[in-house]
SELONU-220893 format. One record per residue (C-alpha): x, y, z. Coordinates in steps of 0.05 Angstrom, whole numbers, plus 5000, padded with zeros to 4 digits. Layout:
BEGIN
XYZ...
END
This chain:
BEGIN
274577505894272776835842278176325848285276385805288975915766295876015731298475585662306075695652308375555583314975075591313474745536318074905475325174625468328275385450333375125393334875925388339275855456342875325416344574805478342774205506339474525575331374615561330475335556327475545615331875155662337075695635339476105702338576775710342276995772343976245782335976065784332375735722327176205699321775745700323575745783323076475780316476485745313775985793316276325854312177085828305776655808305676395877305576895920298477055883294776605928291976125868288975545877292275205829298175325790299674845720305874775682305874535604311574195593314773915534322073765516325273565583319273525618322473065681328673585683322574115692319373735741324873525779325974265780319674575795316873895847310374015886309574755871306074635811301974135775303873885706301073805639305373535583305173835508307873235464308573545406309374405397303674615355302575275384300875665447293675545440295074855435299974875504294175225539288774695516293974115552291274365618283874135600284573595640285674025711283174605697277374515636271774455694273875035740270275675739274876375757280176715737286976375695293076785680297376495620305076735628310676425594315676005636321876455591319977085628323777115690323077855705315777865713313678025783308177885827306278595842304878675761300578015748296778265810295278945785293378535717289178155757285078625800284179085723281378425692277278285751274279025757273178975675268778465686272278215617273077495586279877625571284978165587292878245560298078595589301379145545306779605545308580265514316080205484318380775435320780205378314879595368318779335315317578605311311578575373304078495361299779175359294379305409288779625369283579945420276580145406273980855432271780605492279480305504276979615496281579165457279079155385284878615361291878455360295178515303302378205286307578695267308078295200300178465189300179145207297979655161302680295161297380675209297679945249305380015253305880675279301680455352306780345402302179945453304679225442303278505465307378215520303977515509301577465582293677415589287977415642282276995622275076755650277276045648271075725629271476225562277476045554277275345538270575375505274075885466280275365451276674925415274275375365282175605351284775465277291175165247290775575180296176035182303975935148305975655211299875185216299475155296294275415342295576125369293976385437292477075409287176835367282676695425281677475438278977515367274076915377272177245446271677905409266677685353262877385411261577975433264877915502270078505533276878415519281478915561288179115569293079265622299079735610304779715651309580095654314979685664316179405603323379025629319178555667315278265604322078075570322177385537328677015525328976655465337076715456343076805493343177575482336477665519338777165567344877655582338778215582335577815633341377765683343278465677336578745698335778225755342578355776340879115789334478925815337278435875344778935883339579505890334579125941341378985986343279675981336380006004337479396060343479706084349179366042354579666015355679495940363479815922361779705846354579455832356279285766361278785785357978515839353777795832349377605878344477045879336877215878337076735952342577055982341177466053346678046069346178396141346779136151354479446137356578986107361879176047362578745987367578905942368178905855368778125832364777795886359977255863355377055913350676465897345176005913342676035986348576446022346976746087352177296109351477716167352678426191359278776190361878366142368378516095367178086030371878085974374578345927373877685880371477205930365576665908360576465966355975835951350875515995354675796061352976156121357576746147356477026217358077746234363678106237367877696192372577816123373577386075377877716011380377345950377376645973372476085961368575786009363375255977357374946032360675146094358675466159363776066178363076366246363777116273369677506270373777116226378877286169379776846118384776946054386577196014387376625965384576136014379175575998373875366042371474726014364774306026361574016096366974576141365074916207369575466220368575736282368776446308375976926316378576366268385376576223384876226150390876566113393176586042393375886007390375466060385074926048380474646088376074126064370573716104372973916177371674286241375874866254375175126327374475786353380476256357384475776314389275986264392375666194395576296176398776026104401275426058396474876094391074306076386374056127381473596108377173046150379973366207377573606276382574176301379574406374381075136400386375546400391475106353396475376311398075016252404775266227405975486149405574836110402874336162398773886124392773226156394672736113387972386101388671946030391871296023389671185959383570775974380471106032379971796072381671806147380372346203386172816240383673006315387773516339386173726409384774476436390574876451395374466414401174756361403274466303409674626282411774926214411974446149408873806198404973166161399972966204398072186177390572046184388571746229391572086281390372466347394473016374392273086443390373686483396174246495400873796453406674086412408973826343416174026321417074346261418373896197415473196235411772716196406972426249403871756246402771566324398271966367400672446415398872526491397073156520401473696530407773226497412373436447413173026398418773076344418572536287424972676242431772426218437372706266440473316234448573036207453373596185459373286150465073736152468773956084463773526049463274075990470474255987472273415970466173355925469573945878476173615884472972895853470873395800477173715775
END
């Protein structure tokens, strides 16, 4: 097998999405297409991959980092022009280069393989990959010879009638010998209404050369979509997101309602588990088996062990152990370790602590920068009290300790081991182990009170 290459046109700025994010850092499934590109072209084994970039070129770089090399496109004057950018790494290497547009995020490996080994076994200078659709309208023709060799492309705006009616079209993603290629670049003209240099025309040059130009039909014609605007970008997330609910499905997940399910291209879901309609599940989330997510929970950047349920919640980089129930209505916030048999009930939050095993914060409490040990019971509406306005301190609260109902815990503070807080205490002293500590005014009744209040009235 000759070596391969890959050039990934990143290039232009994409004013039909109409927003300030470069195209193709747009997120389909919460990745940026370019990424998902990128991550299909490598599993190719190329020696070298190269990514024209144009219009936010550092964003796409910060993006993409050492999986690719870069070639930067100053000024957009075509996608023969993008291709020619990558002279400089490429223009001496002899092989194979695939050209694929970094606005294609459905294209898989498993297809630009199968275009590669056709090209290959060709023995062609440049091959395109086509697809059958039942309405062209608006795509370049493939016009075969009788020996199915590509004779031209032809734009839909060129066609003649007989032209029009061939439903083979251009997907604008190309195999090329690379040393014909950019011998074949420099012989590309400007003169068209436009007046830029257009990838297609190499196939003609190659073609009047004499050389074989093939094509490659797939038959998965979702895969070649380009986004250009925000209704193929809603084209785009609706096929992936089939695509990954179906993978977790055939894994052994249970999807309630597929089409109301989001889950990150990342993500990893153990066997039976059961994810219910409105849960969004993004970035690199790691839940395990026998899991109960949802309905309408969000999961980012977190890892859930087995066992465990988490409905009508949030939980945002956090590690949650096995066999825990959280919510509903509850919100796991950033840098938390919940640990396993761990109660989180409705309208807690936890933010930035430790939370130990078979703990429980059943409803109506905040913990944050706290370390809460084993077996402790915070009662409804126990808050750790960690702001002063200028600086956030840390709430230790020992294993086996309870905290009773509607309690202010003021940070920083320990509550030691076995330790009981009475109900409605605002705590600002540490307490030993296995005390009870009540910090409250002493309850007053004052007889008759109401009665002589009504009487000042009248």
């Amino acid at each position: 097998m000759s070596n391969r290459f890959a050039i990934i046109l990143a290039a232009g700025q994409g004013t039909r999405m109409k927003s300030k994010l470069y195209k193709v850092l747009h997120p389909v499934c919460g990745k940026p297409m370019v990424q998902h590109v990128v991550e299909q072209v490598s599993q190719l084994g190329l020696q070298e991959i190269v990514t024209i970039v144009g219009h936010g070129a550092e964003l796409v770089k910060e993006q993409l980092g050492e999986q690719s090399k870069f070639a930067l496109q100053a000024e957009q004057l075509g996608t023969a022009h993008a291709v020619s950018q990558a002279i400089s790494l490429l223009g001496q290497e002899t092989g194979t280069t695939l050209v694929i547009c970094g606005d294609t995020p459905l294209i898989t490996a498993e297809t630009m393989e199968a275009l590669l080994q056709h090209h290959e076994e060709m023995g062609a200078k440049a091959t395109v990959l086509t697809a059958y659709i039942e309405d062209p309208t608006g795509y370049g023709r493939i016009v075969r010879n009788d020996k199915g060799y590509v004779e031209k492309i032809v734009e839909h705006k060129d066609a003649s009638d007989d032209e029009r009616k061939l439903r083979e079209i251009n997907t604008g993603t190309y195999c090329f010998d690379n040393q014909a290629l950019f011998e074949s670049l420099k012989k590309v003209s400007n003169e068209n209404v436009q007046g830029e240099y257009y990838l297609p025309d190499v196939i003609e040059i190659l073609k009047k050369e004499g050389s074989i130009v093939s094509a490659y039909q797939t038959d998965r014609f979702e895969e070649t979509l380009g986004v250009n605007d925000r209704i193929a970008l809603s084209q785009a997330e609706d096929i992936m997101k089939k695509r990954i609910n179906q993978k977790h499905m055939m894994n052994g997940v249970t999807l309630i309602d597929p089409n109301n399910t989001y889950i990150s291209a990342d993500a990893v879901i153990g066997s039976d588990t059961i994810i219910y309609p409105g849960t969004v599940i993004e970035r690199e989330t790691t839940i395990g088996s026998d899991c109960v997510i949802g309905p309408h929970t969000t999961l980012k950047d977190s890892e859930v062990g087995n066992g465990t349920a988490i409905r009508q919640s949030t939980v945002h980089d956090s590690r949650i152990g096995n066999d825990v129930a959280i919510g509903p209505f509850a919100h796991i916030r950033p840098d938390s370790v919940i640990g396993n048999d761990v109660r989180v009930g409705n309208f807690v939050e936890i933010k930035k602590s430790i939370f130990g095993d078979g703990s429980k914060a059943s409803h109506l409490s905040y913990i944050g920068d706290a370390e809460v040990g084993t077996d402790v019971n915070l009662g409804c509406g126990s808050i750790t009290v960690n702001y002063d306005g200028e600086n956030k301190f840390k709430t230790v609260i020992g294993d086996g300790a309870f905290i009773g109902c509607n309690s202010n815990l003021v940070a920083p503070v320990t509550v030691g081991e076995g330790a009981y807080v009475a109900a409605g205490s605002t705590i600002t002293d540490h307490v030993p182990a296995k005390a009870l500590s009540i910090a409250r005014a002493r309850q007053v009744n004052k007889q008759d009170y109401v009665e002589k209040m009504l009487q000042k009235k009248n």
